[in-house]
C-alpha positions as CSV (number, residue, x, y, z in Angstrom):
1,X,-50.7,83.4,22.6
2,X,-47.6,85.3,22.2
3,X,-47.2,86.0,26.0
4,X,-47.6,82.2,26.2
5,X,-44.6,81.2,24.3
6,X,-42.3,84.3,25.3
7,X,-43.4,82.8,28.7
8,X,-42.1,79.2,27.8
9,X,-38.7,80.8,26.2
10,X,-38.0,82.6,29.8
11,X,-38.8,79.6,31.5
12,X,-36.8,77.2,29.2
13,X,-33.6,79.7,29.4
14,X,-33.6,80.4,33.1
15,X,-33.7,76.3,33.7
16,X,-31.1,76.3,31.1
17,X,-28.9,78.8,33.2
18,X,-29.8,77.1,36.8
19,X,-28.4,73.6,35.1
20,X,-25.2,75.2,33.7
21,X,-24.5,76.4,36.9
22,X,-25.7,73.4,38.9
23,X,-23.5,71.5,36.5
24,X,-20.3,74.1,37.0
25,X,-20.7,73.2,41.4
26,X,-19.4,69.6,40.6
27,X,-16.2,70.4,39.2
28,X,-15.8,73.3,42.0
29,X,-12.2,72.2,43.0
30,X,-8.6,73.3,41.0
31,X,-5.7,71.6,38.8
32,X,-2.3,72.1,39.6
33,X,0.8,71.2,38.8
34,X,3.7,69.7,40.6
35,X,6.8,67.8,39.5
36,X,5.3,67.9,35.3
37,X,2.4,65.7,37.2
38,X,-1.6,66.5,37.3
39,X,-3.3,66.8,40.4
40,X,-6.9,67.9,41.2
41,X,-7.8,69.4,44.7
42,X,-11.1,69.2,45.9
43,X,-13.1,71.7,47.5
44,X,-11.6,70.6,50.9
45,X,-8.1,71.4,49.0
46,X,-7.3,67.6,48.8
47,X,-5.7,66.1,46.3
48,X,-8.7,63.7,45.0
49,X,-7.7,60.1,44.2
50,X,-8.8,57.1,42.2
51,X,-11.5,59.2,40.8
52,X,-12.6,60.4,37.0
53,X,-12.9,64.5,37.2
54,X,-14.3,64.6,33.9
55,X,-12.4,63.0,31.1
56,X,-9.4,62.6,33.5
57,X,-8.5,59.6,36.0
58,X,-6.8,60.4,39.1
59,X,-5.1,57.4,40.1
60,X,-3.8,56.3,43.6
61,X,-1.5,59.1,44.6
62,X,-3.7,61.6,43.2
63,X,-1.9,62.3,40.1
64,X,-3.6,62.1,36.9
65,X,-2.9,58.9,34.5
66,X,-1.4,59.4,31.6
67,X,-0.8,56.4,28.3
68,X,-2.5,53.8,31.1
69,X,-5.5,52.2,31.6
70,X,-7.8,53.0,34.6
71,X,-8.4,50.7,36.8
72,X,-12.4,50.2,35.5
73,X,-11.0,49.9,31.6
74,X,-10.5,52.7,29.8
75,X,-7.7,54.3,28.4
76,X,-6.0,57.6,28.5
77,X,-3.3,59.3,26.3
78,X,-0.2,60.8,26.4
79,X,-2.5,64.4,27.9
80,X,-4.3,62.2,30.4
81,X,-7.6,62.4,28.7
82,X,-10.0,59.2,27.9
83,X,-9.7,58.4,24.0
84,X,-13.6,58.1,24.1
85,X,-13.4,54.3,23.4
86,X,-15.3,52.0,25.1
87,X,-14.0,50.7,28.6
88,X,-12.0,47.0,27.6
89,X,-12.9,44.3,30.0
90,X,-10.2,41.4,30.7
91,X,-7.3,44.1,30.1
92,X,-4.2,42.1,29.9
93,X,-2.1,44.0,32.3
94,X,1.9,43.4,31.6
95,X,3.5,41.9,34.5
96,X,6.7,44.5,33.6
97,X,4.5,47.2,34.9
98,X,5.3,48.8,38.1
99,X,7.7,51.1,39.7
100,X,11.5,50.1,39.9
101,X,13.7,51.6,42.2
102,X,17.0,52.6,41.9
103,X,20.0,49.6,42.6
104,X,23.5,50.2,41.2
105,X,25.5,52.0,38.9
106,X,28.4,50.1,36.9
107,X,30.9,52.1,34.9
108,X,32.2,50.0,31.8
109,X,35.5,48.0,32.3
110,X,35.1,48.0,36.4
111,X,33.3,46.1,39.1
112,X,29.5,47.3,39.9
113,X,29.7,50.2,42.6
114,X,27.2,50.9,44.8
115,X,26.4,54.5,44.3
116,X,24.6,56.8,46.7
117,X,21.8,58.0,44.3
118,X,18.0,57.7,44.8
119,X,15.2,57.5,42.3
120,X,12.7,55.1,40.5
121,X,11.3,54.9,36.7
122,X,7.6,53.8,36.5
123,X,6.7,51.4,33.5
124,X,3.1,51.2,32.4
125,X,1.6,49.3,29.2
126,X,0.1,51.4,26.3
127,X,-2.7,50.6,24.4
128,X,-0.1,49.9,21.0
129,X,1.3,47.4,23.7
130,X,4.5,49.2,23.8
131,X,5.2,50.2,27.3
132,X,6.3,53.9,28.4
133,X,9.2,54.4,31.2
134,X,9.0,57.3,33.0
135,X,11.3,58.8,35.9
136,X,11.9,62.4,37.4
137,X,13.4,63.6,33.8
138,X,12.2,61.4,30.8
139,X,9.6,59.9,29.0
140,X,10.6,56.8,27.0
141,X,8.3,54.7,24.6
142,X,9.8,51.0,24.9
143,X,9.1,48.8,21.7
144,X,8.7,44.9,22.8
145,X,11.9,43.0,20.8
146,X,11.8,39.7,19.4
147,X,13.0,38.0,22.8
148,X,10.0,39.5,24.8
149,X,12.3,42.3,26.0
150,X,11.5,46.1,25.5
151,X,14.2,48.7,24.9
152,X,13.8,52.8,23.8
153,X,16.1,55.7,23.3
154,X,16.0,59.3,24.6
155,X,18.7,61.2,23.4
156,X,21.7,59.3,24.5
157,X,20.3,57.3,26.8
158,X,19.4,53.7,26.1
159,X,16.7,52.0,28.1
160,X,16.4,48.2,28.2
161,X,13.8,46.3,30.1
162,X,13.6,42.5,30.8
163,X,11.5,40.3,32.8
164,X,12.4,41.5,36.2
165,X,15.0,44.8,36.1
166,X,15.7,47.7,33.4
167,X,19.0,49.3,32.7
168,X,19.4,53.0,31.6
169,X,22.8,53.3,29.4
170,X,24.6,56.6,29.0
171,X,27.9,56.3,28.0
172,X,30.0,53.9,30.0
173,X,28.0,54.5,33.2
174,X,24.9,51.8,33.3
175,X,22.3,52.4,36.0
176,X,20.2,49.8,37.4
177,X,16.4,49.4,38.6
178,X,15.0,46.2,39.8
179,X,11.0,45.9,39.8
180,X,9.5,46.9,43.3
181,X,7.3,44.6,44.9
């Protein structure tokens, strides 16, 4: 009777080891890093998109989502991972979402100059319903004011965001974005 269930035991752990390692083969592929961005390559070495890699959602480009909503409902936090709520159907997506690109710069007291600077901040809604701002160098939470607008501080910097452009403030120099479409 005892070779029986010393039998089983073997059994049960080397089924035990062949589905730990079966398991391991789906998540065969690497994270890396580029730009303070998230990105998983596949086996082939591709950058996988609009996929979940375990608790993580890789969204179109391939970079992992962070303080968003995937696109079947769930939400991740500010380290990319699913808060382990259930997914919310009919997700009220702000219309201020999106990437804005870089317009003008004015200087305070002088007429708006055209300045030759690239760049865009991308806006996306957060489960509080604030909405987050984020471009090559910050990370700003915008609150939602009393007039439907949403503004935020980092450091110096004031961000303001209305119903179709955001302004980033630093001193007398004011950079505009408008939405891109």
């Amino acid at each position: 009777m005892k070779s029986k269930a010393m039998r089983c035991s073997v059994v049960l752990a080397l089924m035990t080891v062949i589905s730990v390692f079966t398991v391991m083969t789906v998540f065969a592929g690497r994270w890396v890093m580029v730009k303070d961005d998230w990105y998983y390559l596949g086996d082939d070495g591709v950058a996988v998109t609009d996929k979940w890699v375990g608790n993580y959602y890789l969204g179109a480009t391939g970079a992992m989502l962070t303080n968003s909503w995937t696109p079947d409902g769930y939400y991740v936090g500010d380290d990319g991972a699913w808060d382990g709520q259930p997914a919310k159907t009919g997700i009220i997506i702000s219309p201020l979402e999106g990437t804005y690109q870089y317009s003008y710069t004015k200087r305070v007291g002088m007429e708006a100059t055209v300045e030759k600077e690239t760049g865009s901040v991308d806006v996306a809604l957060n489960q509080d319903g604030s909405l987050t701002a984020k471009d090559a160098y910050n990370v700003v939470k915008l609150k939602k004011l009393k007039d439907g607008t949403y503004s935020g501080w980092h450091e110096l910097e004031y961000y303001h965001l209305d119903s179709n452009s955001l302004f980033i403030e630093s001193g007398d120099v004011v950079k505009f974005y408008k939405k891109s479409t």
